[in-house]
C-alpha positions as CSV (number, residue, x, y, z in Angstrom):
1,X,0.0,0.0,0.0
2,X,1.1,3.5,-0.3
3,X,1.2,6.1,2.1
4,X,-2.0,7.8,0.6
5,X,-4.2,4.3,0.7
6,X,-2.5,3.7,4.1
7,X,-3.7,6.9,5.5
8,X,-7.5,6.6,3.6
9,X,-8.1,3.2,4.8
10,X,-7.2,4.5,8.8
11,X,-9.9,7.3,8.2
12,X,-12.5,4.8,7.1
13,X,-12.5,3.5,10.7
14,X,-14.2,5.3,13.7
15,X,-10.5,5.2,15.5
16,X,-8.8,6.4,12.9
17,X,-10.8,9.1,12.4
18,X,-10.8,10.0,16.3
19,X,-6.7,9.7,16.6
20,X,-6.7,11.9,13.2
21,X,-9.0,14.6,14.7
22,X,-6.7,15.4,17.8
23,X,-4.4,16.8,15.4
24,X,-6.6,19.8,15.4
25,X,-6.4,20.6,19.2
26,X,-2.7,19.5,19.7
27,X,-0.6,20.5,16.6
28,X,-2.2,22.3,13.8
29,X,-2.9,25.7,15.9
30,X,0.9,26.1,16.6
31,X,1.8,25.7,13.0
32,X,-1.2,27.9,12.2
33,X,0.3,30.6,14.6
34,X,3.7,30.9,13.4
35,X,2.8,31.0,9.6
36,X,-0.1,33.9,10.3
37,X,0.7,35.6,13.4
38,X,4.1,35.8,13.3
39,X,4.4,35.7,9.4
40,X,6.4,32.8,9.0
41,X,5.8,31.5,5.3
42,X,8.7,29.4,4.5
43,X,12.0,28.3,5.3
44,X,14.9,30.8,3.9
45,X,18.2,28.1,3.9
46,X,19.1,24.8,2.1
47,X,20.1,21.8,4.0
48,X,19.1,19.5,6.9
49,X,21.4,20.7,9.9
50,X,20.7,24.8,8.7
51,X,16.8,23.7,8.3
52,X,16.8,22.4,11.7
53,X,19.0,25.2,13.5
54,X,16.2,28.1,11.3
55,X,12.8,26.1,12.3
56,X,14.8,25.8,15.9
57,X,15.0,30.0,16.3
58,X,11.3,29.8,14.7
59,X,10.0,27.7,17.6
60,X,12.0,29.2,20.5
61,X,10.7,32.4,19.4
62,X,6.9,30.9,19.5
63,X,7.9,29.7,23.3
64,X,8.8,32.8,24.1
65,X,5.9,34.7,23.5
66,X,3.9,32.6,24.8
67,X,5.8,33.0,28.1
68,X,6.0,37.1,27.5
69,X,2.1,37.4,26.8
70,X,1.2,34.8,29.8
71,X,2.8,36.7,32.3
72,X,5.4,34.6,33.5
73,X,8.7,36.7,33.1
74,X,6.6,39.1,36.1
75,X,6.2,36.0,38.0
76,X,9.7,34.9,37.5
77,X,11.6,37.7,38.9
78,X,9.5,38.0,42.3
C-alpha cells in the first residue's frame, strides 16, 4: 500500500478518524500561529542541519511569547 491508501483506509474507521481529529487541538494551531501571526511563510536556507538550526530560532521564538504574553517573566523575577 502507499502512504495515501495507508492513511485513507485508517480514516475509514471510527479510531482512525478519532486519533486523526486530535491533530486539530494538539498541533495544527501552533503551525497555524507561526505562519499567520508571526508571518512565517517558509524556510529561507538549504540543507538539513541549517533547516533544523532556522525552524529551531522559529519555535523558540513561539515559546517565548507565549511565556511574555502569559505573564510569566513578572512571576519569574518575584
Amino acid at each position: 500500500y502507499t502512504p495515501k491508501q495507508r492513511m485513507a483506509r485508517k480514516l475509514m474507521t471510527k479510531r482512525g478518524r478519532a486519533i486523526y481529529a486530535k491533530r486539530k487541538v494538539i498541533i495544527e494551531p501552533v503551525y497555524g500561529h507561526i505562519k499567520a501571526c508571526m508571518g512565517f511563510i517558509r524556510l529561507s536556507l538549504r540543507g538539513l542541519a541549517k533547516v533544523q538550526g532556522e525552524w529551531s530560532l522559529v519555535a523558540m521564538c513561539h515559546n517565548l511569547l507565549k511565556i511574555f504574553r502569559n505573564g510569566w517573566l513578572r512571576l519569574a523575577t518575584m
